[in-house]
Biopython code that builds the backbone (N, CA, C, O; Angstrom):
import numpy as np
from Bio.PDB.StructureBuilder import StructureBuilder

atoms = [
    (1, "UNK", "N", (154.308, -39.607, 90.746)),
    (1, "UNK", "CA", (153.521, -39.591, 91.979)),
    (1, "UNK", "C", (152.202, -40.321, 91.742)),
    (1, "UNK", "O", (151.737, -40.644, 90.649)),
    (2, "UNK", "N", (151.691, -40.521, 92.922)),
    (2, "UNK", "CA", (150.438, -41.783, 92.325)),
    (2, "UNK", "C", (149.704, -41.541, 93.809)),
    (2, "UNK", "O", (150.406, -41.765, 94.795)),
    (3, "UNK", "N", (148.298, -41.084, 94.023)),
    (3, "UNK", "CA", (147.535, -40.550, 94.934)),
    (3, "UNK", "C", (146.935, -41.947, 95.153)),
    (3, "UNK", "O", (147.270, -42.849, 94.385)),
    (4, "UNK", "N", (145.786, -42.262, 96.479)),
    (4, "UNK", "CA", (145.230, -43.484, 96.672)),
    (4, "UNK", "C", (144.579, -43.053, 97.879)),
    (4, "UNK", "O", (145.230, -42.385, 98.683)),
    (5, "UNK", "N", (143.517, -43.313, 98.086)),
    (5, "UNK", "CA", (142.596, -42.912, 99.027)),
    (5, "UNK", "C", (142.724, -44.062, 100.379)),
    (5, "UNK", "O", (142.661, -45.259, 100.098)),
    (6, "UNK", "N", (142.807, -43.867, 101.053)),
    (6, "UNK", "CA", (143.134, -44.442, 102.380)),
    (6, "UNK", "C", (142.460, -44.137, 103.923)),
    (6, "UNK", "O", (142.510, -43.012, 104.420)),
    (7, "UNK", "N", (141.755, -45.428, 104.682)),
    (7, "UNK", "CA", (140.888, -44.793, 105.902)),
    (7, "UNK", "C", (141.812, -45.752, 107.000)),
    (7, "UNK", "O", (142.307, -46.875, 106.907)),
    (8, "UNK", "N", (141.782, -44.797, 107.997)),
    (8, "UNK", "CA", (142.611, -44.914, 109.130)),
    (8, "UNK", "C", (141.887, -44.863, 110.419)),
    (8, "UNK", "O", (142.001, -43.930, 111.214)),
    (9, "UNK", "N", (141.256, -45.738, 110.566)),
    (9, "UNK", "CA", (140.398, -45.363, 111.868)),
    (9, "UNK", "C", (140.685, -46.206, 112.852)),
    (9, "UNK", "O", (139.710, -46.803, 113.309)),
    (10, "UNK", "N", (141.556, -46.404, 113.247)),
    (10, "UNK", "CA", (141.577, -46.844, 114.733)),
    (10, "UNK", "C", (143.254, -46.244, 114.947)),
    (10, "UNK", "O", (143.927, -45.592, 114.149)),
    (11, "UNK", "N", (143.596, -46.709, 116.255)),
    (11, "UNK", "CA", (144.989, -46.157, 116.676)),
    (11, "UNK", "C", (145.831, -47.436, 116.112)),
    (11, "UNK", "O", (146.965, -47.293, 115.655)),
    (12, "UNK", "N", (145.428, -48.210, 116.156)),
    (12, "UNK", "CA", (145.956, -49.505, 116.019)),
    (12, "UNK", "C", (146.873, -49.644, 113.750)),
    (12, "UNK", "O", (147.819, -50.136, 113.135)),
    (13, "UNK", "N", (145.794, -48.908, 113.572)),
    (13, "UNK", "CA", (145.794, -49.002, 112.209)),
    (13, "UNK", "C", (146.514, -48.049, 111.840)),
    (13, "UNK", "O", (146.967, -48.160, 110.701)),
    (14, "UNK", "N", (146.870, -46.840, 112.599)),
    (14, "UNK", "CA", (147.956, -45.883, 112.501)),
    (14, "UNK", "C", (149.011, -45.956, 112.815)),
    (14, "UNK", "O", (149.905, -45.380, 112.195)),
    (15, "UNK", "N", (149.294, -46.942, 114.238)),
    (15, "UNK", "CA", (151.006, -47.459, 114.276)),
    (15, "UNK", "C", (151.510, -48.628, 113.388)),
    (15, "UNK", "O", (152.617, -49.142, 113.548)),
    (16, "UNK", "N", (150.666, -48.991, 112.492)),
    (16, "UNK", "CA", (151.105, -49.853, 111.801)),
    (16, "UNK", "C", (151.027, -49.351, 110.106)),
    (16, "UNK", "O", (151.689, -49.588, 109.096)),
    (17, "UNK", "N", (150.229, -48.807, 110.332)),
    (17, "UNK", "CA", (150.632, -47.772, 108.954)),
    (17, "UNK", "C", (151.668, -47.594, 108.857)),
    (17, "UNK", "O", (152.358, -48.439, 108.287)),
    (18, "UNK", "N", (152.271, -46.354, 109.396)),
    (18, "UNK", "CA", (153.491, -45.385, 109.972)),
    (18, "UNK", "C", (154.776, -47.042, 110.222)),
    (18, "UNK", "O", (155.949, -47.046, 109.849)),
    (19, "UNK", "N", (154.345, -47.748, 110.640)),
    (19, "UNK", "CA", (155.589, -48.827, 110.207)),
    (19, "UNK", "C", (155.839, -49.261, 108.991)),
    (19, "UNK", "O", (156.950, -49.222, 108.462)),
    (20, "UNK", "N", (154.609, -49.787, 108.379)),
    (20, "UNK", "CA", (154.720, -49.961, 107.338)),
    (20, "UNK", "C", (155.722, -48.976, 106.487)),
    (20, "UNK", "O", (156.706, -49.380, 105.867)),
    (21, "UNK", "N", (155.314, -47.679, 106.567)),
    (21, "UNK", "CA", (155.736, -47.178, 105.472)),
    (21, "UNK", "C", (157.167, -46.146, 105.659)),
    (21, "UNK", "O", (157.581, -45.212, 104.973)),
    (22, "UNK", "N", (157.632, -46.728, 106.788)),
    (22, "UNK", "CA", (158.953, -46.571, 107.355)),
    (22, "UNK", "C", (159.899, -47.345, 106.606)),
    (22, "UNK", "O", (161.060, -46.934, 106.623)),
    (23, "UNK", "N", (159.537, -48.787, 105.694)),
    (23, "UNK", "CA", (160.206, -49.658, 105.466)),
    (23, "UNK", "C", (160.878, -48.656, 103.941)),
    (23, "UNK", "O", (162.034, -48.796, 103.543)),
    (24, "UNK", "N", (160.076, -47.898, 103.428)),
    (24, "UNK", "CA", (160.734, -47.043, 101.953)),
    (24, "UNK", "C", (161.411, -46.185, 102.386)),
    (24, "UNK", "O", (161.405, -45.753, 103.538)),
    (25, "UNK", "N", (162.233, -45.769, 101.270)),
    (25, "UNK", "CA", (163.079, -44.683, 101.611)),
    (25, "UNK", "C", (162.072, -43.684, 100.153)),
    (25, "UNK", "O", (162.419, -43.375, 99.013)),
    (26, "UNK", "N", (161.245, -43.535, 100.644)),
    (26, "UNK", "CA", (160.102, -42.921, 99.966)),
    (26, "UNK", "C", (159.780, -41.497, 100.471)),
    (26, "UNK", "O", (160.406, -41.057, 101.436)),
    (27, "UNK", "N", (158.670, -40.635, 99.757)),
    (27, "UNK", "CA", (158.201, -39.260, 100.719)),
    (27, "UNK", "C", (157.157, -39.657, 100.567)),
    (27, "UNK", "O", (156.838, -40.218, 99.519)),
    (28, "UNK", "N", (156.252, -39.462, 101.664)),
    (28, "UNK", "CA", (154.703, -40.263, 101.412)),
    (28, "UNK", "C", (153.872, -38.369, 102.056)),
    (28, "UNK", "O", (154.490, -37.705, 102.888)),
    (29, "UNK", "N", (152.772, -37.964, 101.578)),
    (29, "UNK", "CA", (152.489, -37.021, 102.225)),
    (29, "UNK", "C", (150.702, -37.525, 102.424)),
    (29, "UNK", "O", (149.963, -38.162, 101.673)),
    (30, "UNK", "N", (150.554, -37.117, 103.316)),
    (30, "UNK", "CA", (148.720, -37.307, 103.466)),
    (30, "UNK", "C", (148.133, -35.649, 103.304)),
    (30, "UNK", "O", (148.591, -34.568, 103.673)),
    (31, "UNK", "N", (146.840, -36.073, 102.528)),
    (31, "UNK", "CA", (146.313, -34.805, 102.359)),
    (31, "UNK", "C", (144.844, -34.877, 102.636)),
    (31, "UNK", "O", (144.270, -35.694, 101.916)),
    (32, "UNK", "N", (143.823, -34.020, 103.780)),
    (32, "UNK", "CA", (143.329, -34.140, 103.901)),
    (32, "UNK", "C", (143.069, -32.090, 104.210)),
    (32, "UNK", "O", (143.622, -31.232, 104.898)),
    (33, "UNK", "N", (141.662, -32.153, 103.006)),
    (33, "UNK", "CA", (141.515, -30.691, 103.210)),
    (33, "UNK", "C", (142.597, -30.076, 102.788)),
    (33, "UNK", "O", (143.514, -30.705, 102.259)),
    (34, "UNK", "N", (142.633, -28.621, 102.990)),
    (34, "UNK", "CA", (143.792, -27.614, 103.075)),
    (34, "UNK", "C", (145.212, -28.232, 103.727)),
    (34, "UNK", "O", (146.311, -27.821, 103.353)),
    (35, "UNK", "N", (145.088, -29.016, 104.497)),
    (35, "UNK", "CA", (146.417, -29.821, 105.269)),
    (35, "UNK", "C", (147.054, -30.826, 104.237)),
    (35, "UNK", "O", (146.616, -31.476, 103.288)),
    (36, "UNK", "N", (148.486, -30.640, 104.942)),
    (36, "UNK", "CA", (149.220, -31.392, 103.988)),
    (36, "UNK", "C", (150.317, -31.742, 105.114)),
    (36, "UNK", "O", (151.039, -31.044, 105.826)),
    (37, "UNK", "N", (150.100, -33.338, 104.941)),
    (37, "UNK", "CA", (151.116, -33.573, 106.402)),
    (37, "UNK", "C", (152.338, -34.565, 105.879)),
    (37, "UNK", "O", (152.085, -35.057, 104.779)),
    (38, "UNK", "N", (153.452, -34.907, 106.378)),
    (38, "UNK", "CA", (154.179, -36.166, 106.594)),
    (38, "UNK", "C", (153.474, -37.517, 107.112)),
    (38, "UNK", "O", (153.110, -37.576, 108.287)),
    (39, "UNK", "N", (153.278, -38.622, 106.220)),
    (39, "UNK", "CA", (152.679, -39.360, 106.567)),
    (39, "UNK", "C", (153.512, -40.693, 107.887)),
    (39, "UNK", "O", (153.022, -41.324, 108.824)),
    (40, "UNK", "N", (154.851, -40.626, 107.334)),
    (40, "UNK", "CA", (155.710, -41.182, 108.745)),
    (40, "UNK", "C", (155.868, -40.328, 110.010)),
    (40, "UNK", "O", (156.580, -40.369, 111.014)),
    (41, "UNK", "N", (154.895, -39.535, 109.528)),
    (41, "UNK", "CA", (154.577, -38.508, 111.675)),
    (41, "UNK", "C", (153.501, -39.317, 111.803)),
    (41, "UNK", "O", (152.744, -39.726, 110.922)),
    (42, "UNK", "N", (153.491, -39.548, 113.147)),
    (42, "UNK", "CA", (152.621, -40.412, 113.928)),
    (42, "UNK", "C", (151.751, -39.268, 114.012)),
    (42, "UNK", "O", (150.632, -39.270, 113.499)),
    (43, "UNK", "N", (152.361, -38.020, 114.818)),
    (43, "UNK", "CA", (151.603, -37.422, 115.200)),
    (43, "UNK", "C", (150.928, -36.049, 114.465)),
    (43, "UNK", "O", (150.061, -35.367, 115.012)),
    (44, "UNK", "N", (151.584, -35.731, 112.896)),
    (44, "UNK", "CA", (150.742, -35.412, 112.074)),
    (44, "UNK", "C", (149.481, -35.943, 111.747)),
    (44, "UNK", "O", (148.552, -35.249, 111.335)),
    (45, "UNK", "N", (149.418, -37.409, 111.958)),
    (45, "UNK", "CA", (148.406, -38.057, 111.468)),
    (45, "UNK", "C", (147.023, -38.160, 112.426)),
    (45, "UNK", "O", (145.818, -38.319, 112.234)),
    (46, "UNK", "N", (147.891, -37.979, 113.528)),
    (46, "UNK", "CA", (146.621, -37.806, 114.469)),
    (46, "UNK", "C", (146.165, -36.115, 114.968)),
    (46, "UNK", "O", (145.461, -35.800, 115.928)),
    (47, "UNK", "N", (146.700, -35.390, 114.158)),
    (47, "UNK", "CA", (146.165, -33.910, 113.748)),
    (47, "UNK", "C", (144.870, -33.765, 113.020)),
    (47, "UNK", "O", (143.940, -32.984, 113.221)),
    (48, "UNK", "N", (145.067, -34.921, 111.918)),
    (48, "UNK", "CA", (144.051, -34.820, 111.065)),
    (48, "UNK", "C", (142.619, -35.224, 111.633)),
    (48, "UNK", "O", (142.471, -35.479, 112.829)),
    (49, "UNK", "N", (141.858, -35.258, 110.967)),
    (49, "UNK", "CA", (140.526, -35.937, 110.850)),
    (49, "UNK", "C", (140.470, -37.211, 110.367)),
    (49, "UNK", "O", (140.281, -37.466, 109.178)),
    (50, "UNK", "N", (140.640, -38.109, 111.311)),
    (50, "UNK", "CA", (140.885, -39.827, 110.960)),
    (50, "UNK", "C", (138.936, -40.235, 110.364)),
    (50, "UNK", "O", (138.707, -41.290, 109.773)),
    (51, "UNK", "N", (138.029, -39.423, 110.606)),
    (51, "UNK", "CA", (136.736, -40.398, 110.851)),
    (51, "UNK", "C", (136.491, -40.525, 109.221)),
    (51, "UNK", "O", (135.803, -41.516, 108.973)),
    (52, "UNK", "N", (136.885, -39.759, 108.016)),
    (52, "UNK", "CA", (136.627, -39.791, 106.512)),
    (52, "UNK", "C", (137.765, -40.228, 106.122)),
    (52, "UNK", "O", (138.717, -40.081, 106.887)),
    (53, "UNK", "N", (137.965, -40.888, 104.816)),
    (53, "UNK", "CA", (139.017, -40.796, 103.963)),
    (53, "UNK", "C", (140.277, -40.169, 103.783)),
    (53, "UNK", "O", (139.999, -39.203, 103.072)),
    (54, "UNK", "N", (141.414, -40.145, 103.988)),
    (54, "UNK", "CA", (142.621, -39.395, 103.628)),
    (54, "UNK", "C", (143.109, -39.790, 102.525)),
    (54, "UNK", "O", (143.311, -40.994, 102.366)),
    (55, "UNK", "N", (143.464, -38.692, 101.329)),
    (55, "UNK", "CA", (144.345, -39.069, 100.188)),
    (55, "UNK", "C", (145.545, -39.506, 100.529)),
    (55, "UNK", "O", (145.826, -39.240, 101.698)),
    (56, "UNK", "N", (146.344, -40.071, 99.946)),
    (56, "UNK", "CA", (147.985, -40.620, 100.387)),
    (56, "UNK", "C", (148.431, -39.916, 98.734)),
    (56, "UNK", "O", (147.668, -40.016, 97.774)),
    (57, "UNK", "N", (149.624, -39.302, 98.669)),
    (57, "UNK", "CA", (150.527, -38.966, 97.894)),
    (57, "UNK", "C", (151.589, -39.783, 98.227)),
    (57, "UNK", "O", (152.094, -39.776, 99.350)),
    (58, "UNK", "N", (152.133, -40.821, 96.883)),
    (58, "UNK", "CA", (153.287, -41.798, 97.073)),
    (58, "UNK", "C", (154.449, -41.008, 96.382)),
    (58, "UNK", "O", (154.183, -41.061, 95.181)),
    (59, "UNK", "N", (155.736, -40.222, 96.573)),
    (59, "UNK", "CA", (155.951, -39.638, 95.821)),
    (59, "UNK", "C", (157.259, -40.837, 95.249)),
    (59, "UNK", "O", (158.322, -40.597, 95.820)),
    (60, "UNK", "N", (157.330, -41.822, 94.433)),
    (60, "UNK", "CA", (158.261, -43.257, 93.990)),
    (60, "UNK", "C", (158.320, -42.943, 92.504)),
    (60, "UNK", "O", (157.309, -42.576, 91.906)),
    (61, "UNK", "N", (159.071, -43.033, 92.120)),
    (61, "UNK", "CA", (159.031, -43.206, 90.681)),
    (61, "UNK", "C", (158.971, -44.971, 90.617)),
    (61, "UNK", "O", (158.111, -45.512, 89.923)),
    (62, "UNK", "N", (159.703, -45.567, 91.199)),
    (62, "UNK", "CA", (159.921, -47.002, 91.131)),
    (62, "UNK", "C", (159.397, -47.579, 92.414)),
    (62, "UNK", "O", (159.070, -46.871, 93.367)),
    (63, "UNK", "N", (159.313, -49.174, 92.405)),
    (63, "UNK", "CA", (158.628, -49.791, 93.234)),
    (63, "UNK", "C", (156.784, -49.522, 93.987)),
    (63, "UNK", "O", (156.304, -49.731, 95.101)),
    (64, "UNK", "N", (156.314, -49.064, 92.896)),
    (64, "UNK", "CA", (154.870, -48.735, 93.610)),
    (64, "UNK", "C", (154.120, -50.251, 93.574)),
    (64, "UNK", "O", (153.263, -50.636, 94.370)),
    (65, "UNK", "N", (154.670, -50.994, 92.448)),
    (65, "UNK", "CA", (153.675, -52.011, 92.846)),
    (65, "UNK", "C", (154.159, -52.733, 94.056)),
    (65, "UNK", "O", (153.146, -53.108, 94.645)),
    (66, "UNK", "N", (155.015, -53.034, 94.582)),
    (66, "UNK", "CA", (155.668, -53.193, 96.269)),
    (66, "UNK", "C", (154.649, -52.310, 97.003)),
    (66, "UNK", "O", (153.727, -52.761, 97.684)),
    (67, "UNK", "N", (154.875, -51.152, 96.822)),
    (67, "UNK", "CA", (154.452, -50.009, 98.021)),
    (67, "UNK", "C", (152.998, -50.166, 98.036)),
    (67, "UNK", "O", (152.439, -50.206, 99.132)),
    (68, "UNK", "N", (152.131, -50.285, 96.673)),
    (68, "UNK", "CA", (150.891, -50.654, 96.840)),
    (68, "UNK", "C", (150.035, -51.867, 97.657)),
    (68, "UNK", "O", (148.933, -51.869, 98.205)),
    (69, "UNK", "N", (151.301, -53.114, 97.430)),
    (69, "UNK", "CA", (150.802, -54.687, 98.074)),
    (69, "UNK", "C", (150.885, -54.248, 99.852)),
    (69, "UNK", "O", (150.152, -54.729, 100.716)),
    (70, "UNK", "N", (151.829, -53.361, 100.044)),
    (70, "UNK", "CA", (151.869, -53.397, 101.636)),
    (70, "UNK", "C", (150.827, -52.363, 102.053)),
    (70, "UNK", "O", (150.050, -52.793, 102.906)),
    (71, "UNK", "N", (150.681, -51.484, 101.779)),
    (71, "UNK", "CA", (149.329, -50.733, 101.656)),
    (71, "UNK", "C", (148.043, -51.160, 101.284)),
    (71, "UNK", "O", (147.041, -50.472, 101.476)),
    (72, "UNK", "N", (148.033, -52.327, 100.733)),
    (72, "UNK", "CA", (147.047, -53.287, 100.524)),
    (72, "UNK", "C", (145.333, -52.908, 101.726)),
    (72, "UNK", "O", (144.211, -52.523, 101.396)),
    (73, "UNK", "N", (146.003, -53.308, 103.293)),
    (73, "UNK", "CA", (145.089, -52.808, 104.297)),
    (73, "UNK", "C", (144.204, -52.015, 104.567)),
    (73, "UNK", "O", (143.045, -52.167, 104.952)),
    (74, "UNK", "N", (145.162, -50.648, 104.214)),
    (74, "UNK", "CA", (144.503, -49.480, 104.159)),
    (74, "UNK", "C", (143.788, -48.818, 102.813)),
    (74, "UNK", "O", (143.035, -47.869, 103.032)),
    (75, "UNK", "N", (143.896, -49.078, 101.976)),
    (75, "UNK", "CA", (143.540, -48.507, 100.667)),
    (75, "UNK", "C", (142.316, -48.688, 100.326)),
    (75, "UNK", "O", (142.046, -49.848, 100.015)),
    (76, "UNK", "N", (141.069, -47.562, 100.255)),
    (76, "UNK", "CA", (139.966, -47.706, 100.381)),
    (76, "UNK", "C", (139.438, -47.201, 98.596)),
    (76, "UNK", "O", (139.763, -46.149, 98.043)),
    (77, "UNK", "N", (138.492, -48.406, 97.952)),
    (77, "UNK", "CA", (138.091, -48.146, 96.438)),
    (77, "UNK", "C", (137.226, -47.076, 96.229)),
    (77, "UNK", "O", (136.856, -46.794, 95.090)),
]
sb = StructureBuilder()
sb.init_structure("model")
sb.init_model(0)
sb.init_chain("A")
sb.init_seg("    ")
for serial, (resi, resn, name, xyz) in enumerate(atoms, 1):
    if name == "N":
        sb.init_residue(resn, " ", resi, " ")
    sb.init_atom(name, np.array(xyz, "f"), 0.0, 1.0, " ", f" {name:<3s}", serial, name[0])
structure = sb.get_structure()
């Protein structure tokens, strides 16, 4: 598993997230606070608190450097 901090602030940047990461046959979970959501729910994601940072949990044994380049967008240092 391999965590990565990620900001999501617009709507725009959330339906394309959630596509993006439709393309794995991956489990991706977002964690923000005590919450722990499905990150291919649209509408888990807009449960959360979009205005700070969300952790991303990639759960891949293989292909992260793929999963990382398309996540590229969102991935905040």
């Amino acid at each position: 598993m391999k965590t990565v901090r990620i900001s999501l602030n617009s709507i725009d940047k959330v339906k394309s997230f959630v596509n993006d990461l439709t393309k794995f046959d991956t489990d991706f979970d977002l964690v923000s606070g005590r919450y722990v959501i499905d990150a291919k729910s649209i509408m888990g994601i807009f449960s959360l608190d979009l205005s700070k940072p969300i952790d991303l949990n990639i759960h891949a044994e293989s292909d992260i450097d793929e999963i990382l380049a398309v996540l590229s967008p969102y991935i905040i240092q």
